[in-house]
C-alpha positions as CSV (number, residue, x, y, z in Angstrom):
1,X,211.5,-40.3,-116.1
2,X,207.8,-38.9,-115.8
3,X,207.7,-35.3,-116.7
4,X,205.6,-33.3,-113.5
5,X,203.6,-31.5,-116.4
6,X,200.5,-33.4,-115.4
7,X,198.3,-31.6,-118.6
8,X,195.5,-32.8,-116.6
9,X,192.4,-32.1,-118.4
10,X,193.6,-35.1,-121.0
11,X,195.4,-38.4,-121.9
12,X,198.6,-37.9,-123.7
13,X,200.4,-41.1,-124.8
14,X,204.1,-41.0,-124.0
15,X,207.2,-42.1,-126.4
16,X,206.8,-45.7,-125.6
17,X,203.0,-46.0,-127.0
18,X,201.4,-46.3,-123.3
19,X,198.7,-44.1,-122.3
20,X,199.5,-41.9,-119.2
21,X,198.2,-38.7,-117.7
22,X,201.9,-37.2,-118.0
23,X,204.3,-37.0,-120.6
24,X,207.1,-39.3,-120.7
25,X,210.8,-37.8,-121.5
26,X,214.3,-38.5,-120.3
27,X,217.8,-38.1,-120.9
28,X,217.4,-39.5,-124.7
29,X,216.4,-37.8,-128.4
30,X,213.0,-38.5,-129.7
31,X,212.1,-38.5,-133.2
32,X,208.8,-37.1,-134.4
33,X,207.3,-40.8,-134.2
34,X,208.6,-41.2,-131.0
35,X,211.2,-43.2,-131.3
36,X,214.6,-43.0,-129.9
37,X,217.1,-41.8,-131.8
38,X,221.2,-40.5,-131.3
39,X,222.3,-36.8,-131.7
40,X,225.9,-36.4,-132.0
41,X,227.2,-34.5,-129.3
42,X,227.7,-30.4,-129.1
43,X,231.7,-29.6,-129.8
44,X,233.7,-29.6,-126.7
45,X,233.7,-32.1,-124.0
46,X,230.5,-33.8,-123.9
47,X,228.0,-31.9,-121.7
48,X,226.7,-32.8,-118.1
49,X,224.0,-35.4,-117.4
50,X,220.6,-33.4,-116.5
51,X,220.6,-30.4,-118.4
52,X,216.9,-29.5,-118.1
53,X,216.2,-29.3,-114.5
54,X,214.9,-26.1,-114.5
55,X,211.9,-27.2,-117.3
56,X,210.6,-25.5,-120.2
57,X,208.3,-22.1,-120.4
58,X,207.0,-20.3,-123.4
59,X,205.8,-16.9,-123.0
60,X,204.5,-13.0,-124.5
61,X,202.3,-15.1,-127.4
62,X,201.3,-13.2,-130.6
63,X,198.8,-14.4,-133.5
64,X,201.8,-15.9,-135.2
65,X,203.8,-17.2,-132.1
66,X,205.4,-17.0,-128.7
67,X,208.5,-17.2,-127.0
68,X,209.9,-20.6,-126.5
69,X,212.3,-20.9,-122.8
70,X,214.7,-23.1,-121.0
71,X,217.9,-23.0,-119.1
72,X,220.9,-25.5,-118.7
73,X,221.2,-26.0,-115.6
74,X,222.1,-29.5,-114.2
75,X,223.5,-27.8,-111.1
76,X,221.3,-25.2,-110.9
77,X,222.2,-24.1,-107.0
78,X,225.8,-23.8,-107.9
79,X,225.7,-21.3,-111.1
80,X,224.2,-24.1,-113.2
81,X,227.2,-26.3,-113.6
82,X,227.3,-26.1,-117.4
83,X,230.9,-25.8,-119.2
84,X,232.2,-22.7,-120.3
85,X,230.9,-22.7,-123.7
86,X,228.3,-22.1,-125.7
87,X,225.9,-25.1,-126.6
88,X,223.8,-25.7,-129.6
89,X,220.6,-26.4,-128.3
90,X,217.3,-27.4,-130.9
91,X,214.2,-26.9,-130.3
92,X,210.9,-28.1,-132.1
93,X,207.2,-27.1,-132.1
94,X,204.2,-29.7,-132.9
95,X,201.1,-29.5,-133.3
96,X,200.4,-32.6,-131.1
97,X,202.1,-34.1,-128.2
98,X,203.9,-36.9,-129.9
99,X,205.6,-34.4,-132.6
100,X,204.0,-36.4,-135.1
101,X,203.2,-33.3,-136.6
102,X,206.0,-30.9,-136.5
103,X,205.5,-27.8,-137.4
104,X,208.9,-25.8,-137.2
105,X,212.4,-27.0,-135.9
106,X,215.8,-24.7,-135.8
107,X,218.7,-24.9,-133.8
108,X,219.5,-21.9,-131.0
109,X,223.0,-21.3,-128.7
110,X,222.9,-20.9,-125.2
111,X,225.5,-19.0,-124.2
112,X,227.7,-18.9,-120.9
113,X,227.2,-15.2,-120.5
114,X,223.3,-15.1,-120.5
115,X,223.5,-18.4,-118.0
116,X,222.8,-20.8,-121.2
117,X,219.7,-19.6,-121.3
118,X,217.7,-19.7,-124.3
119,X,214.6,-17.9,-125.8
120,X,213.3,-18.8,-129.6
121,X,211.2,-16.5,-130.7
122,X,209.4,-18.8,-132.9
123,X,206.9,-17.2,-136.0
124,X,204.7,-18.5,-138.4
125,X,202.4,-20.5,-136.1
126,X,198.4,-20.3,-136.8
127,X,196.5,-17.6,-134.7
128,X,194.9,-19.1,-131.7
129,X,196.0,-22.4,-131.8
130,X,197.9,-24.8,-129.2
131,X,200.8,-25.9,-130.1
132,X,203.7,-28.6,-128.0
133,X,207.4,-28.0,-128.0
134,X,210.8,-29.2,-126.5
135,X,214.4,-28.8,-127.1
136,X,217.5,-30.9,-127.4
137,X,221.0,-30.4,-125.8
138,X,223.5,-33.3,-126.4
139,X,221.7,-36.6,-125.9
140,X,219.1,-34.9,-123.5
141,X,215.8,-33.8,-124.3
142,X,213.5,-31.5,-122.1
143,X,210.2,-32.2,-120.9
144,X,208.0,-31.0,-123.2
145,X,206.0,-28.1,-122.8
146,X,202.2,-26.7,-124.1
147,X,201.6,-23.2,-125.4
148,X,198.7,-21.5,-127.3
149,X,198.6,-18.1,-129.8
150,X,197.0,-15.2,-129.7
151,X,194.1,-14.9,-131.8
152,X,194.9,-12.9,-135.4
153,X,194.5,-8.8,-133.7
154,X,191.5,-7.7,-135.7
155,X,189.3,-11.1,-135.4
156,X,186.1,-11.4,-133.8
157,X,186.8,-12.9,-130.9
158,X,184.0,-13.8,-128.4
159,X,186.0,-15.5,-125.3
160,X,189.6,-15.0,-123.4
161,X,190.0,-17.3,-120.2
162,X,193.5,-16.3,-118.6
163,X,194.3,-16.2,-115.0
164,X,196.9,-13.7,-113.1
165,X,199.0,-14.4,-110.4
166,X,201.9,-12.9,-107.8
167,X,204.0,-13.0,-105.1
168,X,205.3,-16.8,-104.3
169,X,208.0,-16.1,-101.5
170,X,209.7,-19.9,-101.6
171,X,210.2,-20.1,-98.1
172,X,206.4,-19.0,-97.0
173,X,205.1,-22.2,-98.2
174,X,204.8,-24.9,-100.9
175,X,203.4,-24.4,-104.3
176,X,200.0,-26.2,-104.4
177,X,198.6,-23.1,-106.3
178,X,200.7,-23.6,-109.1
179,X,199.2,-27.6,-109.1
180,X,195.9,-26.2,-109.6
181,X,197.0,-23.8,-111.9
182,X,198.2,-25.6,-114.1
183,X,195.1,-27.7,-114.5
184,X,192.9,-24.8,-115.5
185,X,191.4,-24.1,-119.1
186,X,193.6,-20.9,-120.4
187,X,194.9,-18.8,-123.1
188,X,197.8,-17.8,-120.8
189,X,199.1,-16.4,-117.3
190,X,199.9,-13.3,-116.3
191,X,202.4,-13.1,-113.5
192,X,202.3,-9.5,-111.5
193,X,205.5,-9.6,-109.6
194,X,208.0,-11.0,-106.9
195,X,208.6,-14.1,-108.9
196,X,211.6,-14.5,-106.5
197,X,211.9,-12.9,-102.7
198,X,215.8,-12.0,-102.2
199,X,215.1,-12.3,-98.4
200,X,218.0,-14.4,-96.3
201,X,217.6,-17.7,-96.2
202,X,215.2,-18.8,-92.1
203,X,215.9,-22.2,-91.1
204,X,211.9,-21.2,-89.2
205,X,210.4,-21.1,-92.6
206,X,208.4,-23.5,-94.5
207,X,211.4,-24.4,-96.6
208,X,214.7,-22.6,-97.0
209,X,216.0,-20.5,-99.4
210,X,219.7,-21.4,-100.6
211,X,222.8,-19.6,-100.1
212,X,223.5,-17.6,-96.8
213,X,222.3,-14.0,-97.9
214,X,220.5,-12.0,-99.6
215,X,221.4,-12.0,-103.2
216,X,224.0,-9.0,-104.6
217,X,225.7,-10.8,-107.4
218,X,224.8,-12.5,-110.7
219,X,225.5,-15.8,-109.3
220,X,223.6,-14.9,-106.2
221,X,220.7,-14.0,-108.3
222,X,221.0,-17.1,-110.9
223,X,220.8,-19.4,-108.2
224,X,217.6,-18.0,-106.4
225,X,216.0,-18.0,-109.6
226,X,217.5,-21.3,-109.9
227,X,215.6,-22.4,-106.9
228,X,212.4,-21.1,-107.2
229,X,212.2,-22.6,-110.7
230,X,213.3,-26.6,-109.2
231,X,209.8,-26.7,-107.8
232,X,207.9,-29.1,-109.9
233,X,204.3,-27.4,-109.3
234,X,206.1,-23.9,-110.5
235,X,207.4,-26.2,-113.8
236,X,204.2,-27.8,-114.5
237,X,202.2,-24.3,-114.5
238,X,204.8,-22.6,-116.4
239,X,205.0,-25.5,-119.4
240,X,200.7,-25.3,-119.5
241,X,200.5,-22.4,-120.6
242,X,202.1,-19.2,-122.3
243,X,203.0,-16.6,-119.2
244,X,203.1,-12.7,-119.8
245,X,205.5,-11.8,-117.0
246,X,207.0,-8.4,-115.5
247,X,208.6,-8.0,-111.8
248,X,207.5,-5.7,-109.2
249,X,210.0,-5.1,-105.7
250,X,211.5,-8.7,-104.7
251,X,213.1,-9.7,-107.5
252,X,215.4,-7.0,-106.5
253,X,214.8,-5.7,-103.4
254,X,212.1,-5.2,-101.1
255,X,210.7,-1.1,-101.7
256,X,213.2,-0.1,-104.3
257,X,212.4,2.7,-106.5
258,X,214.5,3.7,-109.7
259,X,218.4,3.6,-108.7
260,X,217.0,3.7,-105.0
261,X,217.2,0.8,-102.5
262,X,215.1,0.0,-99.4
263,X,218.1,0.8,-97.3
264,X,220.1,3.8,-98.5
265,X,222.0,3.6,-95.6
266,X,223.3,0.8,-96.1
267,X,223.5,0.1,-99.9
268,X,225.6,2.6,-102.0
269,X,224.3,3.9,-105.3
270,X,227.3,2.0,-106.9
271,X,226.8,-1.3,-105.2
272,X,222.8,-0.8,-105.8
273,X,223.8,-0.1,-109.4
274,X,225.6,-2.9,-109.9
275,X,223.3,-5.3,-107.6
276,X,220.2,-3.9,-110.6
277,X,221.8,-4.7,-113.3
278,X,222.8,-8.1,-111.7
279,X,219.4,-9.2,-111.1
280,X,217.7,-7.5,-114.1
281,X,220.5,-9.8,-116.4
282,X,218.5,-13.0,-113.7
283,X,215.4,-12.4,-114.5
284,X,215.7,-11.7,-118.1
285,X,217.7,-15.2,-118.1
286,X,215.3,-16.7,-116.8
287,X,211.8,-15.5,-117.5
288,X,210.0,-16.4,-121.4
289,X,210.9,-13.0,-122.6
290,X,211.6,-11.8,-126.1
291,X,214.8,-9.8,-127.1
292,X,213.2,-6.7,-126.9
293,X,213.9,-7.3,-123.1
294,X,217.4,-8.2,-123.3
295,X,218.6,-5.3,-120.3
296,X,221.0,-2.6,-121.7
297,X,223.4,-1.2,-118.8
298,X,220.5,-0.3,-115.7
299,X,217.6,-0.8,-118.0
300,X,215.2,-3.8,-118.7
301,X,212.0,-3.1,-121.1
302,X,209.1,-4.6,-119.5
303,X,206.4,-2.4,-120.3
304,X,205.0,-3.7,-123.5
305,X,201.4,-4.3,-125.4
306,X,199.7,-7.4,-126.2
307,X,196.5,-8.3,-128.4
308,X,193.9,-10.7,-128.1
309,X,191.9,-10.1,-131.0
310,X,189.2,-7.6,-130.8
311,X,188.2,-8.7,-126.9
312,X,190.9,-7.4,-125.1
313,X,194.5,-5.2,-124.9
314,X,196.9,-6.2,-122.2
315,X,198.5,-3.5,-121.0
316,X,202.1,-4.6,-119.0
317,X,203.4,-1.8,-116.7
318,X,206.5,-1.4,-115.0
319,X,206.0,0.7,-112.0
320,X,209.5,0.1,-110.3
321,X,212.2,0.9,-112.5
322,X,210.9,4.4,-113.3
323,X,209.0,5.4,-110.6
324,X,210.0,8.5,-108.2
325,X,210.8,7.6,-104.6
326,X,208.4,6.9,-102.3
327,X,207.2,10.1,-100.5
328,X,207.0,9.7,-96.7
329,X,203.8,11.9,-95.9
330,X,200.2,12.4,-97.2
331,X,201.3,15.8,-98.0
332,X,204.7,14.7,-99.9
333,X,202.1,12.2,-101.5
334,X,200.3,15.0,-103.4
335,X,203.8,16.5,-105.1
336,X,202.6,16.6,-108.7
337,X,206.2,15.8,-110.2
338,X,205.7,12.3,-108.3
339,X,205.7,9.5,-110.8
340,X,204.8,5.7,-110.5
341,X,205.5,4.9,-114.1
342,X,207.7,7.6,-115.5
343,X,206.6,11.0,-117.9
344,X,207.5,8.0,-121.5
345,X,205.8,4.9,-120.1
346,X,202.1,7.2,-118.7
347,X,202.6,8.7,-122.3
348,X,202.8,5.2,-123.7
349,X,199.7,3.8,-121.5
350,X,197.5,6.8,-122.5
351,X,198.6,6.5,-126.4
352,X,197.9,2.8,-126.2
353,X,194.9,2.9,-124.2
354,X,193.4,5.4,-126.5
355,X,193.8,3.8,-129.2
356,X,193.7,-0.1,-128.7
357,X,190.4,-0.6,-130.4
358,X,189.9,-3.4,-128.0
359,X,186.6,-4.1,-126.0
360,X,188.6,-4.7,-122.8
361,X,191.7,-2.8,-121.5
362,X,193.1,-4.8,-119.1
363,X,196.2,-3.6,-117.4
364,X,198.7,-5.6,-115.6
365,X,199.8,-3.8,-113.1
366,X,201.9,-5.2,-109.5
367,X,201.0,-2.2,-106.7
368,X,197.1,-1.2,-106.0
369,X,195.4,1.6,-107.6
370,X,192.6,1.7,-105.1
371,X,192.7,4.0,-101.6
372,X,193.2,2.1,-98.9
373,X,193.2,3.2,-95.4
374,X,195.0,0.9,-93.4
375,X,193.2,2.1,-89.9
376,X,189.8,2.4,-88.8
377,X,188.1,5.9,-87.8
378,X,189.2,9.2,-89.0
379,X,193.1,9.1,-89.0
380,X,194.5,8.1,-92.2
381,X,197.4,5.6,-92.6
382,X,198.6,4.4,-96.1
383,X,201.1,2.2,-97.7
384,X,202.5,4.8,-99.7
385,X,204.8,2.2,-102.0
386,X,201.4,1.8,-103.6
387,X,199.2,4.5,-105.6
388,X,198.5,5.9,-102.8
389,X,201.7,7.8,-102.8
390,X,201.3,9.2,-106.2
391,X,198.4,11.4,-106.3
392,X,198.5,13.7,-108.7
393,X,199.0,10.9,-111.9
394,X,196.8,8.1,-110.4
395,X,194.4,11.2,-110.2
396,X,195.1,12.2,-113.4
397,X,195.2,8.7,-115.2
398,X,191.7,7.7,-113.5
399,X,189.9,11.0,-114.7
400,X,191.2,10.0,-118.5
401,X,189.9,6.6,-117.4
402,X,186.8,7.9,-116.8
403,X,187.0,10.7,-120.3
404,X,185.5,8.1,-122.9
405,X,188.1,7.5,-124.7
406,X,189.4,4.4,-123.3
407,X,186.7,1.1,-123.5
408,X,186.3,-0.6,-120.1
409,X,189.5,-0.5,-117.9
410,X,190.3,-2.9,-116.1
411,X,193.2,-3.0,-113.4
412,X,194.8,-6.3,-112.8
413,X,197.3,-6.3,-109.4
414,X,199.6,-8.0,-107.3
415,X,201.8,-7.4,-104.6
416,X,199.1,-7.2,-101.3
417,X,199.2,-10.8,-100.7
418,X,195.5,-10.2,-100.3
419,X,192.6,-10.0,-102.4
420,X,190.9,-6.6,-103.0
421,X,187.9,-5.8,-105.3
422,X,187.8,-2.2,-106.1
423,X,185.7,0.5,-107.5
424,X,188.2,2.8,-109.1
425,X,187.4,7.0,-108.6
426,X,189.4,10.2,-109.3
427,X,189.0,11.0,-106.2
428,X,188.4,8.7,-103.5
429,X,187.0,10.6,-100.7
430,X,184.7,12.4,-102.7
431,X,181.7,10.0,-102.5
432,X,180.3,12.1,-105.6
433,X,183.6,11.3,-107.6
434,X,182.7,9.0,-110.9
435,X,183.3,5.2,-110.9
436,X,185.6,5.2,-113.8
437,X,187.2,1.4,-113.9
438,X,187.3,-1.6,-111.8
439,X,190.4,-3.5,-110.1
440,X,191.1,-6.7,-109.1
441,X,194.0,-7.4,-106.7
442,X,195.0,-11.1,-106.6
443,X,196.2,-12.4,-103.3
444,X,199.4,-14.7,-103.1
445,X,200.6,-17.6,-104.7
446,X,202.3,-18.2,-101.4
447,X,203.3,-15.0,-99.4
448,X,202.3,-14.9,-96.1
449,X,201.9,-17.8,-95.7
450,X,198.8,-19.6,-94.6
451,X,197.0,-16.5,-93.1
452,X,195.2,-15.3,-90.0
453,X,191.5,-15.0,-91.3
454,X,190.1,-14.2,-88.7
455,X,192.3,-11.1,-87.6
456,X,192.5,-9.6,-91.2
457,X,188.5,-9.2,-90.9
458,X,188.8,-8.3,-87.3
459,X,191.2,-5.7,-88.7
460,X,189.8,-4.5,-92.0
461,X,186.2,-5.1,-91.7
462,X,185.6,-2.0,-90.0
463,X,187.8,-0.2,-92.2
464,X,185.7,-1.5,-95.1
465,X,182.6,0.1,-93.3
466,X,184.3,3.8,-94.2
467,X,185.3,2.4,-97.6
468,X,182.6,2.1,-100.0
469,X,185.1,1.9,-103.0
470,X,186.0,-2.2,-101.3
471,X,183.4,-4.6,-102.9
472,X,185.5,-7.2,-101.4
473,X,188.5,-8.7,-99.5
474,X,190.1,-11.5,-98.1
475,X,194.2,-12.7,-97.0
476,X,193.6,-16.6,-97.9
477,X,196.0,-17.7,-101.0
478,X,195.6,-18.5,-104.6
479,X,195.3,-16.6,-107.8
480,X,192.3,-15.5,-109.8
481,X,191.1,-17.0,-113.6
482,X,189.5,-14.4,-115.6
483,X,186.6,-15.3,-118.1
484,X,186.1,-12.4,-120.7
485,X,183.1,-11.5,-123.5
486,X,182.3,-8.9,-125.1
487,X,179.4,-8.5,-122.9
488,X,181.7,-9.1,-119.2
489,X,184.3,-9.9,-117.6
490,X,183.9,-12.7,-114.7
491,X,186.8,-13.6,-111.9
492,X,187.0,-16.1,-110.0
493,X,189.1,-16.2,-106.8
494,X,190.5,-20.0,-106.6
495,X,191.8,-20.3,-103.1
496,X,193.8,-23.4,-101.9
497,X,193.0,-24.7,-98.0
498,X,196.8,-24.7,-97.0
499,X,200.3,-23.7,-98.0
500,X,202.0,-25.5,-95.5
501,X,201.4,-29.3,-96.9
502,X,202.3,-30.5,-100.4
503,X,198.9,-31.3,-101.5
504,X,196.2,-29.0,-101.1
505,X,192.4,-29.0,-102.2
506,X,191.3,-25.6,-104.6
507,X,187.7,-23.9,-104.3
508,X,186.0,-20.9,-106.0
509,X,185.4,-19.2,-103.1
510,X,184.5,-15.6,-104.7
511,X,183.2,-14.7,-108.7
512,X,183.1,-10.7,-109.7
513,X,181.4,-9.2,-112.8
514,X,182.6,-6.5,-114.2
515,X,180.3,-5.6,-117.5
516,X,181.3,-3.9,-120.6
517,X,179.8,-0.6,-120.3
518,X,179.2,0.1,-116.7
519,X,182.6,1.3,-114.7
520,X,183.2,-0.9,-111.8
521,X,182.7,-4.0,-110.1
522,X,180.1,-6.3,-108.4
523,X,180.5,-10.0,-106.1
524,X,178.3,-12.7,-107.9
525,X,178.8,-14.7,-105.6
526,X,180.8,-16.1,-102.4
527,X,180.9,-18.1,-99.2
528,X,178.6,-18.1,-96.9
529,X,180.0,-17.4,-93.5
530,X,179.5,-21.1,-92.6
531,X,182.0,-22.4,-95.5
532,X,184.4,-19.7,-94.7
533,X,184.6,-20.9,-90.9
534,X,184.9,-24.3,-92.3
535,X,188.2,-24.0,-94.2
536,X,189.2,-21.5,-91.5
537,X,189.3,-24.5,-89.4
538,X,191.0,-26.7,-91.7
539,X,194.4,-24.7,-92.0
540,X,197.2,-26.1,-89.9
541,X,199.4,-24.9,-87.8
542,X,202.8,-24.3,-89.3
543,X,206.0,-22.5,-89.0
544,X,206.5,-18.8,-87.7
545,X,209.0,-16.9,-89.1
546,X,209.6,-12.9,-90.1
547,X,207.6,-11.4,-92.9
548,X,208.0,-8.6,-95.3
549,X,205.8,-5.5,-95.0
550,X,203.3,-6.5,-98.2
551,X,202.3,-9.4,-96.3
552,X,198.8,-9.9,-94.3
C-alpha cells in the first residue's frame, strides 16, 4: 500500500526502485536495500493482519535523539484487537529513506497493559540531523516515519523553524491543517492541548466520534485516541516531524482542575479518580513520550525542558493537573493561594527560566496569559479557566518576566480556538504597566468548526478598541510556524479556507515580529480587508451541532 506520509517537499524512491512522492510499505519486511525479506514470527499464535494502523510518531528530540512511537492496533475502535501478549516489535533508524544507511536497530516489547504501545528512546544520533525510522511486528512493517535532533545545547545556532498547534475536536471537521502541516519546513511541532475531545459522539457533526459516550474507562479512552489517530492527515503530520506534546482540558474532561471535574455534581471524586488515571495511562499510550512520563497512580509528568542550542529553551507547562479550582468571581480571582501551575512546577519555570542561557524562552503553555474582556464597555466578563483567574501568580510571574533575568519570553498558547496576539503586562489595566513578553495564541486545528468571521469581529472588535494589550485577532482555523534568530522571532498564521471538505487550500494570512530585546509584539503584515471578505465568502455551509465553551 502507499503510505499517506506525502514528505512533500521531495522525491523519495520506494522499496520497489520507482520514484514516488510517498513512501511505499506494506504488510512485508524490508531489508536495508530494500528488498523483501521474511521475519519469523513473534511466539504465540501468529499476530493479526494490519498492525500499524494507527502510524508511526517520534517525539521530545534531544542533541543525541528522540523518542520513537507506534501502537498495535489492527482494530483500533475495538481496544486494538491485539492478543493478549506481549510482542517483540524492532525498530530501525536510517539516515536515508531507503535504510540503506542504518544507523541503529534493537528490538522493543509492546505490552498488553500499556495497549502494545511502544516508545524507543533511541541515543547516539548526530545533533541536528534528520533521520528515517520504522518498526517491525511479525511479517508487518510500519510506514516509515521522518524525525530530526536537536542541535548539540551549547552550539551556535542561528535558525529554529517549528510550528505549534491545538485543539482538533474530530467531529468539528476534517483535518486539512494537518495536510498542510505536514508539508512545512520544521525542526518539530508543538501540540498545546485537547489532542482528543471526550464529548458524546452527534450524528449533526462533521463526522462522528465512536462509541455512545463520553469516555470513563481505559478502553473508552484507547479507542478515542484510537480514532483521532486513523486520520491519515493527523498520521502524515505526526511521522514529518518530531512533536513536543502536553494536554490541556479534553483529553480528560472539559474544565477540570486537579482531582476536580467540570461537573462535581455528577462525577464523584472516586469515579473522577479513576476516570484520571484512565485517560492519563491513554494519552501516555499514545502520545511520543519518554518514560519519564510513564503516569504513577493520579500523576503524569508533563512539565519538562527542552534545548535548541543557544537560540532557544522550550519551556512545556502543565496547567491542569496542578492547578487550583477555578474561582467563580473577579474577587475570588485575586485569592493569592490560587495557583495555575502548582507552588513545584512555578518554582521549576522560574529556576529554568533564569537560568536557560538561551536567547529565546519560549513557553508552551495551553490557556491565555493575556486579559481578555469578553464584553464591550465598562463591565468586565472573563473566562476565568484561563489566567485571568489566577491573578496574584500570573502577576507575579510577569513582573519576574519583566526583572532581567529571563531573555526574551515568549508565550506560546492554545485552547481559544482563536488567534490572539498579545502584549504581555503585570498589570493589565494599568496602561503605565511595563511590556514585559509577548504571546501568541494559535487558533484551532479544527474546533469550532469553520467559524463565523464576521460576528467574532462584530463582537470583539469593539472590545479590542478598550484593549490596547490585542495587536491582533481572528476565529478562522489553522496553526502558526514560528521562524526564530537570534535577532527575532517571526509567526506566521497559516489558515486553511474550510474545515468542512477534505481538501482545503492554506494562506499566510498574518506574520508577527517579536525582536530579541524589545518586550512585545508587532503585525508585519496581513490581509487587506478585500482578501479577508474573499475567503469569508468561500467557506461553505456545513453542519450545526453543540459546541464547547472554548469555542468561537
Amino acid at each position: 500500500m502507499t503510505s499517506p506520509y506525502p514528505f512533500s517537499r521531495r522525491r523519495f524512491v520506494s522499496a520497489a526502485g520507482a520514484a514516488t512522492a510517498g513512501l511505499v510499505v506494506g504488510p512485508m519486511l524490508l531489508t536495508p536495500d530494500g528488498a523483501a525479506a521474511h521475519i519469523p514470527s513473534t511466539a504465540g499464535a501468529p499476530l493479526p493482519a494490519n498492525l500499524f494502523t494507527l502510524g508511526v510518531a517520534s517525539g521530545d528530540p534531544l542533541p543525541d535523539g528522540v523518542v520513537l512511537w507506534t501502537r498495535l492496533a489492527p482494530q483500533p475502535l475495538a481496544g486494538g484487537g491485539m492478543p493478549d501478549r506481549p510482542v517483540r516489535v524492532r525498530w530501525e533508524v536510517a539516515e536515508d529513506s531507503r535504510f540503506r544507511r542504518i544507523r541503529h536497530r534493537g528490538a522493543a516489547t509492546a505490552h498488553p497493559d500499556l495497549g502494545h504501545s511502544v516508545h524507543v528512546e533511541v541515543a547516539g544520533l548526530d545533533p541536528d540531523r534528520e533521520y528515517f525510522y520504522r518498526f517491525r511486528a511479525g511479517q508487518e512493517i510500519s510506514p516509515v516515519g521522518r524525525t530530526r535532533t536537536a542541535p548539540a545545547d551549547h552550539a551556535h545556532t542561528r535558525h529554529l523553524r517549528f510550528a505549534f498547534a491545538s485543539c482538533q475536536d474530530f467531529q468539528a471537521g476534517a483535518y486539512t491543517a494537518h495536510r498542510h502541516l505536514a508539508g512545512e519546513d520544521l525542526a518539530f511541532v508543538a501540540f498545546l492541548g485537547d489532542y482528543i475531545y471526550e464529548n458524546r459522539p452527534n450524528t449533526a457533526a462533521y463526522r462522528v466520534h465512536e462509541g455512545t459516550d463520553e469516555p470513563y474507562s481505559l478502553v473508552d479512552y484507547r479507542n478515542r485516541h484510537a480514532q483521532y489517530k486513523t486520520d491519515p492527515d493527523l498520521q502524515a503530520s505526526h511521522a514529518a516531524f518530531p512533536w513536543i506534546v502536553t494536554f490541556d482540558d479534553h483529553e480528560l474532561d472539559n474544565n477540570w482542575a486537579d482531582e476536580i471535574p467540570q461537573d462535581p455534581a455528577q462525577q464523584t471524586p472516586e469515579a473522577f479518580r479513576a476516570r484520571r488515571k484512565a485517560a492519563f495511562q491513554a494519552y501516555y499510550e499514545n502520545m511520543p513520550l519518554r518514560r519519564s512520563a510513564l503516569p504513577r497512580g493520579l500523576d503524569i509528568r508533563l512539565y519538562r525542558r527542552l534545548r535548541f542550542g543557544d537560540l532557544a529553551s522550550v519551556h512545556v507547562l502543565d496547567t491542569r493537573q496542578y492547578r487550583s479550582d477555578q474561582p467563580a468571581t473577579l474577587a475570588e480571582a485575586m485569592n493569592p493561594e490560587l495557583s495555575m501551575t502548582g507552588p513545584e512546577q512555578e518554582h521549576w519555570l522560574v529556576q529554568g527560566l533564569r537560568s536557560s542561557g538561551s536567547r529565546w524562552n519560549l513557553l508552551a503553555n495551553q490557556v491565555m496569559w493575556a486579559s481578555n474582556d469578553r464584553q464591550a464597555g465598562p463591565e468586565r466578563t472573563y473566562d476565568l479557566d484561563n489566567w485571568d483567574g489566577y491573578r496574584v501568580q500570573r502577576r507575579r510571574l510577569l513582573e519576574f518576566f519583566g526583572s532581567g533575568q529571563v531573555d526574551n519570553p515568549v508565550v506560546l498558547t492554545g485552547d481559544r480556538h482563536c488567534t490572539w496576539v498579545c502584549d504581555l503586562r503585570p498589570d493589565f489595566d494599568d496602561p503605565a504597566s511595563p511590556v514585559v513578553a509577548a504571546e501568541i495564541t494559535g487558533t484551532s486545528i479544527t474546533s469550532g468548526g469553520n467559524p463565523d468571521t464576521a460576528g467574532f469581529h462584530r463582537t470583539y472588535d469593539p472590545i479590542m478598541a478598550e484593549s490596547p494589550h490585542w495587536k491582533y485577532i481572528d476565529n478562522q482555523r489553522g496553526y502558526v510556524v514560528c521562524d526564530v534568530t537570534p535577532e527575532r522571532m517571526l509567526s506566521s498564521l497559516r489558515l486553511v479556507d474550510t474545515v468542512w471538505a477534505p481538501t482545503a487550500t492554506v494562506r499566510t494570512a498574518a506574520e508577527f515580529v517579536v525582536l530579541a530585546g524589545a518586550p512585545g509584539v508587532s503585525v508585519a503584515s496581513q490581509e487587506s480587508p478585500a482578501v479577508t471578505a474573499a475567503t469569508r465568502a468561500r467557506i461553505a455551509t456545513g453542519p450545526t451541532y453543540p459546541v464547547d465553551n472554548d469555542q468561537m
